[in-house]
Every structure is written in C-alpha cells, then in structure tokens.
N, C-alpha and C positions, 0 to 999 in steps of 0.2 A: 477662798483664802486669797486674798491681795500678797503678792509676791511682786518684785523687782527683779528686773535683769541690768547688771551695769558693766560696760564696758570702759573699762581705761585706758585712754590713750597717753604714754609718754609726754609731757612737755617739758622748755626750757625754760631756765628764767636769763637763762639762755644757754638753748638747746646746743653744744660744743661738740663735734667734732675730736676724740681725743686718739688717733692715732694708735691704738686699736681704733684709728680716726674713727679741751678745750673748749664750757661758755661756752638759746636763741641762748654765748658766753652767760658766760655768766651768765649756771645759772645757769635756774631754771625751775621753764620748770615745773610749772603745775601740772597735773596731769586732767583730762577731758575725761568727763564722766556724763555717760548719756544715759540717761533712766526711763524705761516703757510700763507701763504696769500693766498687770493681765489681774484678772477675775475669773475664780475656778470655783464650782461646789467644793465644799468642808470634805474632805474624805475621812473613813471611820479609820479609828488609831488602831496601828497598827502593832503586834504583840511581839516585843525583844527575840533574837531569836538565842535559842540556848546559849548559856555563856563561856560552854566549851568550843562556837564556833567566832565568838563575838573577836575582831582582830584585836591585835597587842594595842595598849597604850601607846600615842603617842612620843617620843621622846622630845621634852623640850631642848632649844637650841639654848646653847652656851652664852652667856652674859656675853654683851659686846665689850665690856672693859674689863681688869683686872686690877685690881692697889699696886702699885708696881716702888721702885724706889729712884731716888733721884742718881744716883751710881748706874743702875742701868738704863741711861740715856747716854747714848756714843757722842762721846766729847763733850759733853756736859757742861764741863770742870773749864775747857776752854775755846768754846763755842763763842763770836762775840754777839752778845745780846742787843745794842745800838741801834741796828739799824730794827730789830723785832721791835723793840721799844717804842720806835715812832709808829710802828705798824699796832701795836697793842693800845696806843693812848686814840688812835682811829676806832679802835674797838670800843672802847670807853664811855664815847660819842654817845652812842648805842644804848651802850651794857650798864651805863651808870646807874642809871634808875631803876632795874629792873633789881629783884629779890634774889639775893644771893651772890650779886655783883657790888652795891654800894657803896660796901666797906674800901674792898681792895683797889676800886676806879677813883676811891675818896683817897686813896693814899697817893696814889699818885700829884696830888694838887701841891704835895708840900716837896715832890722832888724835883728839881732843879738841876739838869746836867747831872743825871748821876750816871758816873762812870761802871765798868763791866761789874765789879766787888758787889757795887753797892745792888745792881740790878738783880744780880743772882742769887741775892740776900732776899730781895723785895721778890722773887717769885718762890724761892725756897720757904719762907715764912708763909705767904698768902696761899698759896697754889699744894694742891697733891697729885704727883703724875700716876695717871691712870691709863694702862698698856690698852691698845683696840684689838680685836679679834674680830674674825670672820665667824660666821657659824658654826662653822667644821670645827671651829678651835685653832685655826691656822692663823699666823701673827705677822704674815706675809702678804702685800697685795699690788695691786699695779699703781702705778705715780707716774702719767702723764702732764703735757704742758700744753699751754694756752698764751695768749700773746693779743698786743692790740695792735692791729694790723693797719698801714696806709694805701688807700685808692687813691687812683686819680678819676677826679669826678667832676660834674658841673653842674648847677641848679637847674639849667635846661636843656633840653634832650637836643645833640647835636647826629651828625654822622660817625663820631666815635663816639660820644655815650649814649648809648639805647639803651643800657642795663638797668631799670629805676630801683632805689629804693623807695618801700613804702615807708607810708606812717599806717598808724593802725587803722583798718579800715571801719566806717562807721557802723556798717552792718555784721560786725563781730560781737558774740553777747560775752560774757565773762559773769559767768553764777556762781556764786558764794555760796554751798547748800549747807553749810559746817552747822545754822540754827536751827532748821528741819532734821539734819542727818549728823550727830555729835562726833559719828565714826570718822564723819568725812573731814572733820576738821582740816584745814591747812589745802586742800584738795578743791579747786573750780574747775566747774564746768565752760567751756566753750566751745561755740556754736553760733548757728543763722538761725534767724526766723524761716520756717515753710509755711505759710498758709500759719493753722495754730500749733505746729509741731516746730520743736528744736530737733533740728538735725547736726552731724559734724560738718565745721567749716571748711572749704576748700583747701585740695591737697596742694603741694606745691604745683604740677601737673597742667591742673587744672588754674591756677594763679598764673604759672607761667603762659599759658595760652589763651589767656583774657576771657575766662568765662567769669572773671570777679568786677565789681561794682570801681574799682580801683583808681579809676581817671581823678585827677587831679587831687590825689592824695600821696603822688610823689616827691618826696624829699630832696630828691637827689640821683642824678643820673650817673653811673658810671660806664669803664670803657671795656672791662674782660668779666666775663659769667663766672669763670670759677672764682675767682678772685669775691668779688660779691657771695658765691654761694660760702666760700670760708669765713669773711666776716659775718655772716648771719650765726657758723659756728664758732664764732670766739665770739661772737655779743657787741664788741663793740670795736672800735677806730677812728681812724679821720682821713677824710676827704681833702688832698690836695687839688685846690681852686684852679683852673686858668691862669687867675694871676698870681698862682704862688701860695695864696694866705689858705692856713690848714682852719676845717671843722670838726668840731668831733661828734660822733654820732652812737649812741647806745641803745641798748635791749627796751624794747617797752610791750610789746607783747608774743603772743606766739600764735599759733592755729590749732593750735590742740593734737594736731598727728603725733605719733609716733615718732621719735629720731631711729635712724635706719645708717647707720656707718656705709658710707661711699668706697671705703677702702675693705672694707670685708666683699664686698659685692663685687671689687675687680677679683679680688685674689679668689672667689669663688667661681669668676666666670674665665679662670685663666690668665687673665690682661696683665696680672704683676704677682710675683711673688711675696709673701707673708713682711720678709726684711725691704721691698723696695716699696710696701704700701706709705709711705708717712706722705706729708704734705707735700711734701716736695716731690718723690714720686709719682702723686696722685698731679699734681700742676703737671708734670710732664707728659701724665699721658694725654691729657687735655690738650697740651698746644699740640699732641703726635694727632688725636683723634678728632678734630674738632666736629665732623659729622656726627659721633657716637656720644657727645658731650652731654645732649640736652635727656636724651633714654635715663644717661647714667644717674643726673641730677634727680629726673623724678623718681629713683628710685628712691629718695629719702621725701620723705612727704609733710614732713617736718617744716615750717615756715613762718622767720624773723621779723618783725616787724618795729621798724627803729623810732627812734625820738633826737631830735638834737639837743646837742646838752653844751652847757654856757663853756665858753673857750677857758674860762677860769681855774676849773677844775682839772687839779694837778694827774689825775689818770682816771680811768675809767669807774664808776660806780661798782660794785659787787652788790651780791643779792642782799647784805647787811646794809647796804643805803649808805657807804663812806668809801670814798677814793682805794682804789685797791694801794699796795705798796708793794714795789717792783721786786720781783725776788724773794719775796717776803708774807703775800699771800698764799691762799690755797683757793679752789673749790671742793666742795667736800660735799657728802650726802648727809642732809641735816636733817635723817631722820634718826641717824646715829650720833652725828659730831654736831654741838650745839655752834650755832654763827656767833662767832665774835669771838671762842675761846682759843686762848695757845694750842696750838700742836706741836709738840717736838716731833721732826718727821728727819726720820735714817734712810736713806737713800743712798743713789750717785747719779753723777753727771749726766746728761745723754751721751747716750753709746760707747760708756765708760765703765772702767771698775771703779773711778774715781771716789773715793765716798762725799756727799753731800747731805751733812747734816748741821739741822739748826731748825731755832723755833720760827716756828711761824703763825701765821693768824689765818683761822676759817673764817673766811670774809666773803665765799664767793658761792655760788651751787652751779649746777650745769646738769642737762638734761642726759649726758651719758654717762656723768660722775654717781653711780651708785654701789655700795657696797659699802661693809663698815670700813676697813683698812685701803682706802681709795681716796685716792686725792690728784687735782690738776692742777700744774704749779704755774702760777703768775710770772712771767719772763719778762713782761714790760712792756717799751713798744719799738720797734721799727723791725731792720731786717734780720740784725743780728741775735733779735730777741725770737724773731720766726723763726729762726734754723735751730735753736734751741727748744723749739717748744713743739716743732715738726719729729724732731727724733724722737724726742723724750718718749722712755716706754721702760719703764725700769721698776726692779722690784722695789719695793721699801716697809720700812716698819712706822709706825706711830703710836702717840703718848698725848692724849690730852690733858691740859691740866685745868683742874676744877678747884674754883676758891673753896679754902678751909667753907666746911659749913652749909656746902650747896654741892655735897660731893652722890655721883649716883646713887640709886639704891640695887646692890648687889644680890640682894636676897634668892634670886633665879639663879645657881649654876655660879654664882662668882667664884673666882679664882683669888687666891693672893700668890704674887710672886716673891720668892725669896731668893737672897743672893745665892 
C-alpha cells in the first residue's frame, strides 16, 4: 500500500506577531508540506468490530456564519461608511471579475461622492450580513493589531547596521502540489534541494548564524534585531536612509517554519507577565537582556523574506494584492472569511471599554491570524499607530457581508438569527 506522511508547517504571507504577540504581516501564510512515501505489503481486510462497541458518531461543527440582520450590527444606523468606502472600491480592484462580485463592483462605477444615506442604501440592497462563529458556537473572539513599522537602515553594512534583510533566497523551492493533491489546494510546499531529497528550509537559528547561501542577497542593513525581528512580524515598512529619504519594503516570502509567539515563551519562562507581554514590553526586555536576545529569537523559527516595493504606493500591499487602508483594513483567516469582503467588526479600543465599531475590508491574512471570529486590525504606520496595535488584544464580534446571490451555503448546522 503507498501511504504518505505529511507534515505542516505554519507559514506567513506574512507570518504577524499579534500580541497574543500582526502580518511574514501580512499575511501569510502558506503552510510547508513535506511528503515521504513508504511501500508496505496489502495487508488482509480486516472485520468491523461489533457495533455495540463501534464509538459514537462524530458530531459535526457548527456553520461558521449565520443569516443575521442589519439591526444587529452595533451602530449600524450611524456608523460613517466613507472612509470603508475607499477601502471597499480597493477590494473591487480585485473582486470585480470574479462570480458573484460583478454586479455590485459594477455599481459602484456610476457613484460619484455618495454620501453616508446613499452608501448604506448601496450595501443594504447589494450585501446580506451574515454573523461568524467559532466552532463551539461561540460569537466572540480575539481582535489584535498590526502596524507598518519604521527602521533606520542603509543599503550597506556599516558598524551600526549589521542587521540585513534579505530577499528571498535562490535556493528556496516554493511547490505548488494543489494539481497532483486537489486537497491541497491553496497550500505550498517549501524547501531545499538535499542531494535528490526536499527537505525543510532553514530555521531562523540557523539563518541567523550563517549556515544559509545568503551573501549578497541583502536588501538592506539595519541598526536593532528586535526591531527587524517585529517587521518580519507585521510584513512590511520602511527604511529611514542616512540621508533622510524613506523605502518601503514588503512580505515576499517565508521559510516555511512554524510561527512560535515570542511573548508567550517570556510569560512561560517567567521574564513578563500575561498584561506586560505586548510589543512594547517585549522591546523592553530586549534593551534589559540583550545577552538573552538572540535564545529568545530563535525560538520562533519562523523567517521573513522581503521585496522592495515602489515608493508610489500609498501603504502596504495585503495578501488581496491592493494597498491596505489605515484603520480600515483587517487580516483575517481566509479559510473562513473570503479576502476582499466587508466585515462589520464590534469591538473596542486597545485597553479600553471604549466600543469600536465599523465596517471594514479583509484585505490582509497573517500567519497567527487563525480562527473563524479573529481578526488583525490595520493601525497604519509610524509610532502612534505602533502603540495602538502593540496593545490591541480585545474581544470582538463580526458580520461579513455577502453580495445578494453569492451568499454561503448553510446546509451544515446553519443558524438563522432573529431579533
């Protein structure tokens, strides 16, 4: 009998950091699938055993959405739509061509400035808000944040920047097995050549300590390690030059490991408490430890590999391939939440009861962002959008809305909500 063994590893499209330590940001993503095959004699079939010991069925898990109605979206009624709007015609981009988007991406061509009425008309008509659940049936889940971060950097390696980034290195493979293996759909493999064996590519560890092919495939030097290991977790930034002039630099591949939370591994080894893990706690023990710095890094084995992207572009790409929009994106797990669609997402502030609600657009993925009601919210960029997206760790609820016509199929367990 020909059998398979497959292992998967976590990746980013960019592997984020989210405090349950955000996007290699944005994003992310794919996971590393390495496959051995063995060859065994046929063994003789083997006879049912009685079906009074046979276990219980199964229970399937609960539909991830519910028919929900547009009343039970908190603030709804006076939510302003405007700034989601510019963030919805980015989705568009996208979503126009595709089946079940056409109509409602075609409506858009004939509005002109339309104001809050006229918007919440044009998603009230097109759109049907449909509630997310977790598994359990739970309608609650975490809403962290992510951010595009600024280094100071320089194209060559001085006495303060030793730090490189890379680009993606040439001996990286990236396998597509979706047309051999249908299951695998959306799912690559990566890896090194051995000899005629694919094996997993280098840990960070091992990257960090120049056992990789890596010379002259650096991008960009910068001046502090954590600082670099956080933009590898939010995906992308820019590099303040010597002379002043910023670059921005994004997600382009990954290594296939596992993403591994930096700040769980303090708060399990003692070093910080549960409330003082966010980014900002985690920077501080850095500048307290810097001996204990580089242990702590390898512990996430997880590894960003960037691209420079034209200075043109008004913010960072997300995994939907169009400029995030500040405040206004998510990352989201897009095995549940389709990229491109609205989400009305209930929330609050960081470190608030403050409520924060308003639509937004899944535009982005991230290798820690998994779960149906889970989302990482786009703060923007510089310092003030950091402190906001280092706290952030708050409960929230979500609503995506599906155009009339292309709405799930609930047949499994769905729910409908009533007032």
């Amino acid at each position: 009998m020909f059998c398979i063994n497959v292992l998967l590893y976590n990746a980013r499209n960019a592997a984020r950091e989210t405090f349950v330590p955000a996007a290699a940001r944005r994003a992310a993503l794919l996971p590393l699938i390495l496959l051995a095959a063995c060859v065994a004699p046929p063994k003789p079939p083997v006879a049912p055993p009685p079906a009074a010991i046979l276990p219980p069925a199964a229970v399937p898990s609960a539909a991830p959405f519910a028919v929900s109605k547009w009343e039970m979206l908190p603030d709804w009624q006076t939510t302003d739509l405007q700034p989601a709007w510019a963030a919805f015609l980015q989705s568009c981009r996208t979503l126009k061509n595709k089946p079940g988007w056409q109509a409602v991406c075609g409506r858009t061509e004939g509005m002109a400035q339309p104001d809050n009425a006229a918007l919440r008309t044009f998603f009230e008509e097109g759109f049907t808000p449909y509630q997310v659940f977790n598994p359990d049936g739970s309608s609650q889940g975490l809403i962290t944040g992510y951010y595009e971060p600024k280094l100071a950097g320089s194209r060559v390696r001085t006495d303060r920047f030793r730090y490189p980034l890379y680009a993606v290195p040439d001996d990286l493979l990236t396998i597509d097995l979706s047309e051999a293996y249908p299951q695998l759909k959306d799912m690559r493999l990566r890896g090194r050549l051995q000899g005629r064996r694919v094996v997993p590519y280098y840990n960070r560890a091992e990257i960090d300590n120049g056992k990789t092919a890596l010379q002259g495939r650096e991008l960009f030097w910068v001046d502090n390690a954590v600082e670099l290991f956080f933009l590898q977790i939010q995906g992308s930034g820019r590099i303040e030059l010597p002379d002043g002039s910023l670059v921005k630099v994004g997600y382009a591949e990954q290594n296939g490991h596992p993403y591994i939370s930096i700040g769980k591994k303090l708060i399990e080894m003692g070093e910080l408490k549960a409330e003082e893990a966010s980014m900002q706690g985690i920077k501080r023990w850095a500048e307290q430890h810097p001996d204990k710095l580089g242990a702590l890094l390898a512990q996430n084995p997880s590894y960003v590999f960037f691209r420079e992207l034209p200075n043109g572009l008004s913010a960072p790409l997300g995994a939907l391939g169009v400029p995030l929009t500040e405040a206004y994106s998510i990352a989201v797990d897009a095995r549940t939440i389709p990229l491109g669609a609205p989400v009305f997402l209930a929330t609050t502030y960081p470190n608030t009861a403050e409520p924060l609600n308003r639509l937004m657009l899944a535009q982005d993925t991230g290798g820690a962002i998994k779960g149906a009601v889970r989302a990482d919210f786009f703060w923007g960029f510089g310092e003030q959008a950091g402190a906001r997206a280092g706290r952030m760790k708050q409960s929230g609820q979500m609503w995506v809305l599906f155009p009339k016509g292309a709405e799930p199929d609930l047949n499994l367990g769905a729910r409908s909500i009533a007032m």
